[in-house]
PyMOL Python script that loads the backbone (N, CA, C, O; Angstrom):
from pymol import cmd

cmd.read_pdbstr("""\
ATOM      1  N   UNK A   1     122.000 107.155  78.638  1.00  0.00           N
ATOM      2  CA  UNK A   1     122.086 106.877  80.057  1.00  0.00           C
ATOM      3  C   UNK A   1     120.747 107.127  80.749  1.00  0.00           C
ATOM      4  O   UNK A   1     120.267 106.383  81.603  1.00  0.00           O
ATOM      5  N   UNK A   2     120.268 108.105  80.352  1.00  0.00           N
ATOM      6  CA  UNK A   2     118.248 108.682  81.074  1.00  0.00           C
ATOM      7  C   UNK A   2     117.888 107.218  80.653  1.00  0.00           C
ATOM      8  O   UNK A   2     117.610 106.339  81.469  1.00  0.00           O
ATOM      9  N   UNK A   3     117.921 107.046  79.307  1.00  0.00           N
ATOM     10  CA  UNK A   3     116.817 106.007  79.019  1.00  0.00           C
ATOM     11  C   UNK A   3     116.928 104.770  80.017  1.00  0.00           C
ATOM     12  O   UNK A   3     115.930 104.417  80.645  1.00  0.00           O
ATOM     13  N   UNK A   4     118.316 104.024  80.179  1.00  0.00           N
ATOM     14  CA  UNK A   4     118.755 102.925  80.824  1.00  0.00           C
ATOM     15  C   UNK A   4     117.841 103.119  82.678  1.00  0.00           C
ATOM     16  O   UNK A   4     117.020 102.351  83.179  1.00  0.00           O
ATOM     17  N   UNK A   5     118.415 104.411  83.256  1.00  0.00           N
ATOM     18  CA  UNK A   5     117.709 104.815  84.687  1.00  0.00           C
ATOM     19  C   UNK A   5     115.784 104.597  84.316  1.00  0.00           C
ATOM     20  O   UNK A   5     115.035 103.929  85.028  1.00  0.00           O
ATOM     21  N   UNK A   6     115.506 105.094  83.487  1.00  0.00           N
ATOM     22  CA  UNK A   6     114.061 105.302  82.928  1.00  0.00           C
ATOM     23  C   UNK A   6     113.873 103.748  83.115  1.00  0.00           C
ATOM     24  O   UNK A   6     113.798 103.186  84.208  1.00  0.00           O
ATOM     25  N   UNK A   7     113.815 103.203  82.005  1.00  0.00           N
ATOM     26  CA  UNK A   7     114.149 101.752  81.905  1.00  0.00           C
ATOM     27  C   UNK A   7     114.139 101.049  83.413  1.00  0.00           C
ATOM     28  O   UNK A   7     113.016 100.629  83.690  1.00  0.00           O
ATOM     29  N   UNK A   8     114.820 100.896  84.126  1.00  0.00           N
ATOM     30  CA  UNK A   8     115.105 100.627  84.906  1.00  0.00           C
ATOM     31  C   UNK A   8     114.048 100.954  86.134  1.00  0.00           C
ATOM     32  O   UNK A   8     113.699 100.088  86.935  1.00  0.00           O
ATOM     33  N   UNK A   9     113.614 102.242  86.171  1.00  0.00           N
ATOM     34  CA  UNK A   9     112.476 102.298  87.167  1.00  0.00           C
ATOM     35  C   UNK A   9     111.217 102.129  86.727  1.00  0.00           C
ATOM     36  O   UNK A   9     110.214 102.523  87.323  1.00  0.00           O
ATOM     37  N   UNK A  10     111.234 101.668  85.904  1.00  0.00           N
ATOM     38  CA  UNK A  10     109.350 101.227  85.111  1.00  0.00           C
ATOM     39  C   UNK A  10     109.713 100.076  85.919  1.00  0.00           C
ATOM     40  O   UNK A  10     109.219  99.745  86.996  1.00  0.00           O
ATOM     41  N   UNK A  11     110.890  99.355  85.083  1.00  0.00           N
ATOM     42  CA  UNK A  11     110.909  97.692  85.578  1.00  0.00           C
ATOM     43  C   UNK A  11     110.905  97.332  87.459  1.00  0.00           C
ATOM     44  O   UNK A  11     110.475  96.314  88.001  1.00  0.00           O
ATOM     45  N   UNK A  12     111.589  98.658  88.181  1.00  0.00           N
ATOM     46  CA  UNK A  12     111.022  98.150  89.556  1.00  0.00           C
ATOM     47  C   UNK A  12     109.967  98.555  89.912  1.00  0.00           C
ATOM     48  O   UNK A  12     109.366  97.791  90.668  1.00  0.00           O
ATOM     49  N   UNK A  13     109.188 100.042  89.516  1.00  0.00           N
ATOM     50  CA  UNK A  13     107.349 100.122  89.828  1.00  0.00           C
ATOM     51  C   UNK A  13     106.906  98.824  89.134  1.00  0.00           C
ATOM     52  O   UNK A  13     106.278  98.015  89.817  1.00  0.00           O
ATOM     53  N   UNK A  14     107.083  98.633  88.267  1.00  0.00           N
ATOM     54  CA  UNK A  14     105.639  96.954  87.196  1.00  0.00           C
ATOM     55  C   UNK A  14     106.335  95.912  88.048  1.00  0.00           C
ATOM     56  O   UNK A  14     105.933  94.820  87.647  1.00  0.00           O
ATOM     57  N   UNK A  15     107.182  95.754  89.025  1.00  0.00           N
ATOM     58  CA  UNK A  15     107.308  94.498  89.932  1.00  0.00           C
ATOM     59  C   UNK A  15     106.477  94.385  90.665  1.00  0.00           C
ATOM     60  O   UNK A  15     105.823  93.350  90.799  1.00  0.00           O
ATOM     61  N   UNK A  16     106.242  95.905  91.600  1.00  0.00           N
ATOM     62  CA  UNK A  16     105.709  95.766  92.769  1.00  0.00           C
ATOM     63  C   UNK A  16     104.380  95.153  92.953  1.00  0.00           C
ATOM     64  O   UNK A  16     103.551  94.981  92.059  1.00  0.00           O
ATOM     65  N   UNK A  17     104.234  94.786  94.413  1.00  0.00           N
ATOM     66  CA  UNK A  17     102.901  93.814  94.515  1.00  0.00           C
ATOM     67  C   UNK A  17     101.615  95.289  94.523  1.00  0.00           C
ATOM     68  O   UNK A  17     101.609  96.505  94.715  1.00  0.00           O
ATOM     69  N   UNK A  18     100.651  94.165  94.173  1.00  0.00           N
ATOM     70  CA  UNK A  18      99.133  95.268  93.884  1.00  0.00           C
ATOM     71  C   UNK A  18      99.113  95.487  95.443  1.00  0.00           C
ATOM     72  O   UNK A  18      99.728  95.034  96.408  1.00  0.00           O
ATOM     73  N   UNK A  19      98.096  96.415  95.220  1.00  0.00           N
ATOM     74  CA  UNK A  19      97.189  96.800  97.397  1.00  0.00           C
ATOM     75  C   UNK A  19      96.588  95.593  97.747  1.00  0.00           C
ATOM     76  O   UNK A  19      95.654  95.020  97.186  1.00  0.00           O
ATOM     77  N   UNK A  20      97.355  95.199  98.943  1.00  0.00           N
ATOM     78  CA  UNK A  20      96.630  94.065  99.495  1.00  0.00           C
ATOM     79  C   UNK A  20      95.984  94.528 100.571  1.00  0.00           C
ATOM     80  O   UNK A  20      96.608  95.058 101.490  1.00  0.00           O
ATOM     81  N   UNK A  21      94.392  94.356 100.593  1.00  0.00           N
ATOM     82  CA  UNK A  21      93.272  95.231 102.194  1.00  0.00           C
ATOM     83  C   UNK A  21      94.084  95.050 103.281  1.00  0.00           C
ATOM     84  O   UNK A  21      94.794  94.076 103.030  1.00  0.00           O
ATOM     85  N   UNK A  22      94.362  95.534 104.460  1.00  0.00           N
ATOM     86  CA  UNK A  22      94.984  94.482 105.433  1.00  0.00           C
ATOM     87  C   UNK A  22      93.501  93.570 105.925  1.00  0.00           C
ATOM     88  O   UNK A  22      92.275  93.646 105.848  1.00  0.00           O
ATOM     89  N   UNK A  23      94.676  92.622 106.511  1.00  0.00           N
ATOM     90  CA  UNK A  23      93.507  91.003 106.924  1.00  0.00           C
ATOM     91  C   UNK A  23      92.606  92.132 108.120  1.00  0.00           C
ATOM     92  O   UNK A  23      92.834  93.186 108.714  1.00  0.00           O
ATOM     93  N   UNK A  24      91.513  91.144 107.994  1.00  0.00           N
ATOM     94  CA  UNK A  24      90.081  91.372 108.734  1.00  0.00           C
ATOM     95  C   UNK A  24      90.151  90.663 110.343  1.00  0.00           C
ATOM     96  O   UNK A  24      89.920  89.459 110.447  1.00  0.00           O
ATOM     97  N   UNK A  25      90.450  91.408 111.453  1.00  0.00           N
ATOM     98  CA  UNK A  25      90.700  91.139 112.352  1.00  0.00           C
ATOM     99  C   UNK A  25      89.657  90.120 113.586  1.00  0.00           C
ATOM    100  O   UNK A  25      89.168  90.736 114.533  1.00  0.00           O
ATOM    101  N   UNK A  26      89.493  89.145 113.504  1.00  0.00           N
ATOM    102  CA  UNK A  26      88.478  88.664 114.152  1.00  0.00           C
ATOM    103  C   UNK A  26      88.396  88.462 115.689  1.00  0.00           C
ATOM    104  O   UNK A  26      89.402  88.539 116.395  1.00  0.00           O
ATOM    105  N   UNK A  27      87.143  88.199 116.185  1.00  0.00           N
ATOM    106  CA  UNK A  27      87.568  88.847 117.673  1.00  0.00           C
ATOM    107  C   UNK A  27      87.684  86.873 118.564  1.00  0.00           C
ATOM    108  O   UNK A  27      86.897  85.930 118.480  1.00  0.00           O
ATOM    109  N   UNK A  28      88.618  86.970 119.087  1.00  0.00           N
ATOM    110  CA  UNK A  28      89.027  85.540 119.838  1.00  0.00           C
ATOM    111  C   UNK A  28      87.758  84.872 119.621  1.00  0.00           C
ATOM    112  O   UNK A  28      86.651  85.410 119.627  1.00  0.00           O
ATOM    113  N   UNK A  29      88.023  83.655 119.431  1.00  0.00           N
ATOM    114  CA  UNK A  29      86.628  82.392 119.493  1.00  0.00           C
ATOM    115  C   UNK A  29      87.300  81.915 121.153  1.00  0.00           C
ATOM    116  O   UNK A  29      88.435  81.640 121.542  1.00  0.00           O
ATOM    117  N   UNK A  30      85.893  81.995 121.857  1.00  0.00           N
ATOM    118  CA  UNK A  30      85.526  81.501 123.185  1.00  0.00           C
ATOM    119  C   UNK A  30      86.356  79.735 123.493  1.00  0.00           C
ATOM    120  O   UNK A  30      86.388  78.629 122.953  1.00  0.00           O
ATOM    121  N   UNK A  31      86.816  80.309 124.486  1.00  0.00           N
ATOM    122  CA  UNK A  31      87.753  78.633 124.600  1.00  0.00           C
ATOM    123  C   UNK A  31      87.097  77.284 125.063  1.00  0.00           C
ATOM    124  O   UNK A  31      87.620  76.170 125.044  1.00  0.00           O
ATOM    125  N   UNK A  32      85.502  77.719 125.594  1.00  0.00           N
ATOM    126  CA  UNK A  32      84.713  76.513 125.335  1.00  0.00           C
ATOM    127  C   UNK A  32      84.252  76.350 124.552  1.00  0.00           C
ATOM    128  O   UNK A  32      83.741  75.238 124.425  1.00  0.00           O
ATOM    129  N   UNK A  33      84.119  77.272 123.555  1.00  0.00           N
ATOM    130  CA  UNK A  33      83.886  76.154 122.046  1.00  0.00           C
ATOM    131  C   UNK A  33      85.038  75.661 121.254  1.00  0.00           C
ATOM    132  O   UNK A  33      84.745  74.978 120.273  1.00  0.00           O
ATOM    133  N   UNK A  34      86.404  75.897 121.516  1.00  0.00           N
ATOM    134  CA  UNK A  34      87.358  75.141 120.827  1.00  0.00           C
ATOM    135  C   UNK A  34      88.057  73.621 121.954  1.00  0.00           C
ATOM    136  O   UNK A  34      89.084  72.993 121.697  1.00  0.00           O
ATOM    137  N   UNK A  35      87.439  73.460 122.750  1.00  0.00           N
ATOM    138  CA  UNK A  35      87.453  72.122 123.553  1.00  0.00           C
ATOM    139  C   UNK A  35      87.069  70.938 122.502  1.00  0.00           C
ATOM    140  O   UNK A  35      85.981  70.845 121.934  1.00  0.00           O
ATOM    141  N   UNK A  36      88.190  70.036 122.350  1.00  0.00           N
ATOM    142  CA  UNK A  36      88.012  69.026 121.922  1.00  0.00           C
ATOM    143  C   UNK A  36      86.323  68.329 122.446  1.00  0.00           C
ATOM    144  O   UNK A  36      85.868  68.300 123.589  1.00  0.00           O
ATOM    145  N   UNK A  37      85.741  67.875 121.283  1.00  0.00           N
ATOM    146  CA  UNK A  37      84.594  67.089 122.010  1.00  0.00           C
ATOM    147  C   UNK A  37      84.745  66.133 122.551  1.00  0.00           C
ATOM    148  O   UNK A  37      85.943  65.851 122.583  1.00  0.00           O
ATOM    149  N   UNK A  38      83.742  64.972 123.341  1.00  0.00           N
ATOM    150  CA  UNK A  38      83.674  63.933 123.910  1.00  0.00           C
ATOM    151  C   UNK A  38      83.723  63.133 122.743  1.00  0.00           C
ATOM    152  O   UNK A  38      83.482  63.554 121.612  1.00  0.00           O
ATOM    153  N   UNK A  39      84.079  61.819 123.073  1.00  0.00           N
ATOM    154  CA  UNK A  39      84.357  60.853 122.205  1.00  0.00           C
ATOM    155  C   UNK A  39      83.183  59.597 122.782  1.00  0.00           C
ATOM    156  O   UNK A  39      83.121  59.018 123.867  1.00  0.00           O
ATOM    157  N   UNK A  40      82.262  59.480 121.451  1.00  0.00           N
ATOM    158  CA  UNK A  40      81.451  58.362 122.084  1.00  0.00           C
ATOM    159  C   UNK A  40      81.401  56.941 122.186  1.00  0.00           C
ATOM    160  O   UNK A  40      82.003  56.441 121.236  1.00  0.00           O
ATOM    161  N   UNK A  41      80.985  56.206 122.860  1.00  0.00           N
ATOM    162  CA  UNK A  41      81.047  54.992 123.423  1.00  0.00           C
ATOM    163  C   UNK A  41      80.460  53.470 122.832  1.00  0.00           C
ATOM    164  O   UNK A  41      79.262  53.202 122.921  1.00  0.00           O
ATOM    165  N   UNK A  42      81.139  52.814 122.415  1.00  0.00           N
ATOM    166  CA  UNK A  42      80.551  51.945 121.641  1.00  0.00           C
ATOM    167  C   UNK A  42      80.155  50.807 122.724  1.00  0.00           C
ATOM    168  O   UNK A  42      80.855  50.424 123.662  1.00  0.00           O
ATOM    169  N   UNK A  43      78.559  50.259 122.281  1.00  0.00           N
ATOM    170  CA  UNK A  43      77.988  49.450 123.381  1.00  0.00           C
ATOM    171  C   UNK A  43      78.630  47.998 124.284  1.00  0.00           C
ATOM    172  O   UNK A  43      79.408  47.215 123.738  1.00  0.00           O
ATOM    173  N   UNK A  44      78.333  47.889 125.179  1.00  0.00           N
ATOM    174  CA  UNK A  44      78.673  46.929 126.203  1.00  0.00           C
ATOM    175  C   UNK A  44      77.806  45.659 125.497  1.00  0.00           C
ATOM    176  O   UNK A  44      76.776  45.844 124.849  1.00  0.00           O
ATOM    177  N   UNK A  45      78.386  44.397 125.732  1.00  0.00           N
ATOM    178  CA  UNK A  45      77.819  43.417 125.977  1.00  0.00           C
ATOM    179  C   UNK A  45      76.743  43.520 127.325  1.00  0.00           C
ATOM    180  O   UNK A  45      75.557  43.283 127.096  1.00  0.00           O
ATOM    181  N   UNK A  46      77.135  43.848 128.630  1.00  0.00           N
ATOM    182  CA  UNK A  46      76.250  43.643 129.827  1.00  0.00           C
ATOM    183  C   UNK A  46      74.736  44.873 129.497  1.00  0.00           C
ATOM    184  O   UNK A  46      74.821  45.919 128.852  1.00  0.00           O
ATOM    185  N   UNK A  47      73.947  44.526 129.912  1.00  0.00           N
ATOM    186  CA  UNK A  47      72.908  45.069 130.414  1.00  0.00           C
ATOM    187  C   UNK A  47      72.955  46.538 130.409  1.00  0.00           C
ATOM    188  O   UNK A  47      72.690  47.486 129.670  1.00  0.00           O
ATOM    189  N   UNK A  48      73.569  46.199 131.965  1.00  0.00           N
ATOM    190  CA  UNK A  48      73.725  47.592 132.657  1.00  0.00           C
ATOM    191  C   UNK A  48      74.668  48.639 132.745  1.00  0.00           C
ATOM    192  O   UNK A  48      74.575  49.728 133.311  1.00  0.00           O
ATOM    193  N   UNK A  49      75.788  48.033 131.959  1.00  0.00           N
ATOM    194  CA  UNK A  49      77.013  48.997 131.091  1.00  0.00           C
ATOM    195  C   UNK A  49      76.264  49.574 130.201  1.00  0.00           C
ATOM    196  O   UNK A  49      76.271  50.805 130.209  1.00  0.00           O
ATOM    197  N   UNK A  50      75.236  48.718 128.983  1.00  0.00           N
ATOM    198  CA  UNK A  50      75.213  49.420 127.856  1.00  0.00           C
ATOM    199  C   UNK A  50      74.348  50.795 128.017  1.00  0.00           C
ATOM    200  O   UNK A  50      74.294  51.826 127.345  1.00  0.00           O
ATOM    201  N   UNK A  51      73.531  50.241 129.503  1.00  0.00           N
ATOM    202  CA  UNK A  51      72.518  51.641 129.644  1.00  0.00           C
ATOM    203  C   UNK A  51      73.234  53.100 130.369  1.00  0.00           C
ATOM    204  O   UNK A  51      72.768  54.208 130.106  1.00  0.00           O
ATOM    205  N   UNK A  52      74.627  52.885 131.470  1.00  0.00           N
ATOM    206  CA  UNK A  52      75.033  53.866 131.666  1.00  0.00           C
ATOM    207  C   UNK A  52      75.921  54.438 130.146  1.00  0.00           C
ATOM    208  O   UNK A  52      75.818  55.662 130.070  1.00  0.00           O
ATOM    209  N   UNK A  53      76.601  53.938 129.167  1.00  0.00           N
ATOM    210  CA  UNK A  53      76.937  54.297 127.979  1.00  0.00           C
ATOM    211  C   UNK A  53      76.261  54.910 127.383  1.00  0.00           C
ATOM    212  O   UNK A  53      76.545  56.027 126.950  1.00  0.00           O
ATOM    213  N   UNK A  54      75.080  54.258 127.201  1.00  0.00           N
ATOM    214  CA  UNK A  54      73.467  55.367 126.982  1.00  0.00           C
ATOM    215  C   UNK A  54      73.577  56.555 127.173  1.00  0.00           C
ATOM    216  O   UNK A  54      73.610  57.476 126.357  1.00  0.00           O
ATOM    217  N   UNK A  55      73.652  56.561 128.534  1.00  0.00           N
ATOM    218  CA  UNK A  55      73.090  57.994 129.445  1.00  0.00           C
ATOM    219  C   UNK A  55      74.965  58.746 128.778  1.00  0.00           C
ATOM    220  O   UNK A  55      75.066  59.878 128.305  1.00  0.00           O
ATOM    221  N   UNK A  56      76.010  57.900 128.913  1.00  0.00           N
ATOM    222  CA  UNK A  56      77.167  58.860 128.770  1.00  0.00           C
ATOM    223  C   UNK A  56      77.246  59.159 127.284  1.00  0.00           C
ATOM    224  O   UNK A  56      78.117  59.979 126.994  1.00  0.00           O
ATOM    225  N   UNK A  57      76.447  58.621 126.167  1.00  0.00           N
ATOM    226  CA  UNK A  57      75.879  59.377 125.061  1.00  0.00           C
ATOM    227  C   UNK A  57      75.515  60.640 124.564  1.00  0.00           C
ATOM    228  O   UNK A  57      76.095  61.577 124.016  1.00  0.00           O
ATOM    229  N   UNK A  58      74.196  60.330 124.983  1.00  0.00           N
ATOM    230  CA  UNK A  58      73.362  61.293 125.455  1.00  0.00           C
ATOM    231  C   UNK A  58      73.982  62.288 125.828  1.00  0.00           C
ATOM    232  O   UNK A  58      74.140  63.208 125.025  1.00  0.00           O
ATOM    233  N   UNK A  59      74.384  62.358 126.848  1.00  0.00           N
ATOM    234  CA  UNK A  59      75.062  63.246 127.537  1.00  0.00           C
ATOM    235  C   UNK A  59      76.111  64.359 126.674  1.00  0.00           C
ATOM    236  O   UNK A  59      76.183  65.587 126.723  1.00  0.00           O
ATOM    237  N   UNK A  60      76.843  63.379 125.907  1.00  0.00           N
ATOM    238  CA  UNK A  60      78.125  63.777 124.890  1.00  0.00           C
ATOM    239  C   UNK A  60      77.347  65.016 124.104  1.00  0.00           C
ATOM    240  O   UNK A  60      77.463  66.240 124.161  1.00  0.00           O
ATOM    241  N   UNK A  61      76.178  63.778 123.054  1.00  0.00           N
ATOM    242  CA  UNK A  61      75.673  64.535 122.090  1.00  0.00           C
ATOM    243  C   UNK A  61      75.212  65.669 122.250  1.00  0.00           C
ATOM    244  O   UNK A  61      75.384  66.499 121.357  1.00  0.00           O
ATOM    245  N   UNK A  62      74.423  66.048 123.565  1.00  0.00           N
ATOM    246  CA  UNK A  62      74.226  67.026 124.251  1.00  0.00           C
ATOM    247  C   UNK A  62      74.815  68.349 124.175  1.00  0.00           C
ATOM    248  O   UNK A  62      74.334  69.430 123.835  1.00  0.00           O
ATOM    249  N   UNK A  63      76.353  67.893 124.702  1.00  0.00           N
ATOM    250  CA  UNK A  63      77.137  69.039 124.815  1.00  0.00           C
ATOM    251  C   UNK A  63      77.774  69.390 123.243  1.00  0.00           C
ATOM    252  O   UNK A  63      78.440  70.415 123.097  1.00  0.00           O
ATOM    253  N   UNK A  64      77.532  68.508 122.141  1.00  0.00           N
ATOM    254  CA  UNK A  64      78.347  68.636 121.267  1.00  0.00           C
ATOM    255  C   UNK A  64      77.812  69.675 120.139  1.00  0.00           C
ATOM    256  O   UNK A  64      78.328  70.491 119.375  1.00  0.00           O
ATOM    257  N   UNK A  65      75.997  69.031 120.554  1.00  0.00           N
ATOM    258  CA  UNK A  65      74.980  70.103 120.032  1.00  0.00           C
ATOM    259  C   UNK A  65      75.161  71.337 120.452  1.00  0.00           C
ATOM    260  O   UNK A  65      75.396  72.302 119.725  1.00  0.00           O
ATOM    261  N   UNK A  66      75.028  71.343 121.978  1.00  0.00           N
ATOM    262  CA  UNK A  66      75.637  72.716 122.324  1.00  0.00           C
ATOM    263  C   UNK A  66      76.522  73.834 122.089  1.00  0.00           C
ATOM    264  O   UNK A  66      76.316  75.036 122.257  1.00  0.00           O
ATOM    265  N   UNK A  67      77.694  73.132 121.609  1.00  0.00           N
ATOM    266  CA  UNK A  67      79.201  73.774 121.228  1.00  0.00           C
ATOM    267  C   UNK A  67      78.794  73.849 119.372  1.00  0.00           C
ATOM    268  O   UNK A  67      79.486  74.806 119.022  1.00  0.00           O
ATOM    269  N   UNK A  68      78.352  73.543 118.609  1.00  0.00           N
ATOM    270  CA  UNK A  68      77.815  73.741 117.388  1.00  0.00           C
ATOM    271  C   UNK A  68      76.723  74.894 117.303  1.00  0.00           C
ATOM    272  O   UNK A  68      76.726  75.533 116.251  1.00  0.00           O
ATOM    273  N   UNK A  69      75.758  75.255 118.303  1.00  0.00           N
ATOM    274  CA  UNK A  69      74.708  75.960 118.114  1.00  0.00           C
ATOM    275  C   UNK A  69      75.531  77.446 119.074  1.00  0.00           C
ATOM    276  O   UNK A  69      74.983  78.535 119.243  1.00  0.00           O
ATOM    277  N   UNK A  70      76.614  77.146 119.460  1.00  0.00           N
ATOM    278  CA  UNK A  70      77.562  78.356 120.407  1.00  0.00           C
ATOM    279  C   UNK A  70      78.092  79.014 118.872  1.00  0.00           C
ATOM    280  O   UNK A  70      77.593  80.029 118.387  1.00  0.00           O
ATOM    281  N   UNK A  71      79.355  78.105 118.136  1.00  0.00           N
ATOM    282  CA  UNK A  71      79.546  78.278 117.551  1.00  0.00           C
ATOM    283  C   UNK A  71      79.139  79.191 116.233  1.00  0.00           C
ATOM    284  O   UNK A  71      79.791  80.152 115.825  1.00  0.00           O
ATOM    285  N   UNK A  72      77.952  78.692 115.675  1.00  0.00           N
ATOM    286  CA  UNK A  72      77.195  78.937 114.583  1.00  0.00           C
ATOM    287  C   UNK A  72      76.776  80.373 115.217  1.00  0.00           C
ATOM    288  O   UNK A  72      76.799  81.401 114.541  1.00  0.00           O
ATOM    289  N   UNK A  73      76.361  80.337 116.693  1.00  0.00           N
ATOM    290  CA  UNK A  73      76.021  81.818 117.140  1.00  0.00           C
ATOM    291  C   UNK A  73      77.403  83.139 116.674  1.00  0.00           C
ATOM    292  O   UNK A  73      77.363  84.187 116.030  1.00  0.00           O
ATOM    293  N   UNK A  74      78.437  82.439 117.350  1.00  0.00           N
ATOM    294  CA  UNK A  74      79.872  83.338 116.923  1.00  0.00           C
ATOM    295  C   UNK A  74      80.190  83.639 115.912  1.00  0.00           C
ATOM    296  O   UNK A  74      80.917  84.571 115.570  1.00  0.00           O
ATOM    297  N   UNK A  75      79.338  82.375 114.930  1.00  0.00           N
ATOM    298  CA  UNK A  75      80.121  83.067 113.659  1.00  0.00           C
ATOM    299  C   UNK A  75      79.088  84.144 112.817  1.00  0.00           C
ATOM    300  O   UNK A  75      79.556  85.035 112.108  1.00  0.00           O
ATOM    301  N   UNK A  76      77.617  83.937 112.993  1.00  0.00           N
ATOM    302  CA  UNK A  76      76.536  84.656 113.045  1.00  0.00           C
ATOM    303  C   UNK A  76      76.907  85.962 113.330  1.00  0.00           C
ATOM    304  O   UNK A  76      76.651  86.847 112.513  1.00  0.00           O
ATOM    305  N   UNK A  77      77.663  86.290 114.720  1.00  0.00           N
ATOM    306  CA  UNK A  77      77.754  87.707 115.337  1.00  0.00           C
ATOM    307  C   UNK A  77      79.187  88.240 114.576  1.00  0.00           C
ATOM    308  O   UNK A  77      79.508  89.428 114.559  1.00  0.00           O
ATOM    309  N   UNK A  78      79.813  87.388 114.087  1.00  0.00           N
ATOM    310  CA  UNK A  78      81.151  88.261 113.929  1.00  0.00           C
ATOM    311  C   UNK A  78      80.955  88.451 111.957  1.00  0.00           C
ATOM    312  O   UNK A  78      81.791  89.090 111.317  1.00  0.00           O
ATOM    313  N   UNK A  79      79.709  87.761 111.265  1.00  0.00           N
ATOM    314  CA  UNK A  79      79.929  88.367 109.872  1.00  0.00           C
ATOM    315  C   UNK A  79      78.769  89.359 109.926  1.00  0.00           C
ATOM    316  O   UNK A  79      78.638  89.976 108.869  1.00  0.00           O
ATOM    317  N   UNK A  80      78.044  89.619 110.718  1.00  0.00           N
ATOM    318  CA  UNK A  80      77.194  90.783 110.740  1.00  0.00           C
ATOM    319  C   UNK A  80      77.407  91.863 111.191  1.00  0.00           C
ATOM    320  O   UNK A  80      76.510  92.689 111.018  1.00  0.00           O
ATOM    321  N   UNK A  81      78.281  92.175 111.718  1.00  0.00           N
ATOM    322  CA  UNK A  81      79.196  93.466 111.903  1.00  0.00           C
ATOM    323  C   UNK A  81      79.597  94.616 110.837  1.00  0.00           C
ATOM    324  O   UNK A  81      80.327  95.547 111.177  1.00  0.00           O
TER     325      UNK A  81
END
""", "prot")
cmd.dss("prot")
cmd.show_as("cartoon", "prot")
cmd.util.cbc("prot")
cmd.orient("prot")
């Protein structure tokens, strides 16, 4: 009867799960860098459409560079900790 109890509690300690670290808590990402980006503009036939499309380009790429070089900063600051 020992042996069977014996037996029996090896087999539920050798189940149990190994030490898992707890997860690595990261600190909120800024809600202007998780803003969907601008979506850019494919050219006009007219003239003077295709040049304000231009400028609303420009403009996009701008901010998109921006939110990438924010980013890359956040993630910079939060693995050097």
């Amino acid at each position: 009867m020992n042996k069977l109890i014996f037996i029996g509690a090896v087999l539920l300690v050798g189940c149990s799960s190994e030490y898992v670290p707890p997860a690595q808590r990261l600190p909120p990402v800024p809600a202007e860098i998780m803003i969907p980006p601008c979506k850019l503009l494919l050219p006009s036939h007219n003239a003077d459409e295709d040049l304000a499309i231009d400028v609303q380009n420009a403009e996009c790429t701008r901010q998109l560079r921006l939110k990438v070089y924010r980013l890359q900063d956040w993630i910079k600051n939060v693995t050097q900790k």
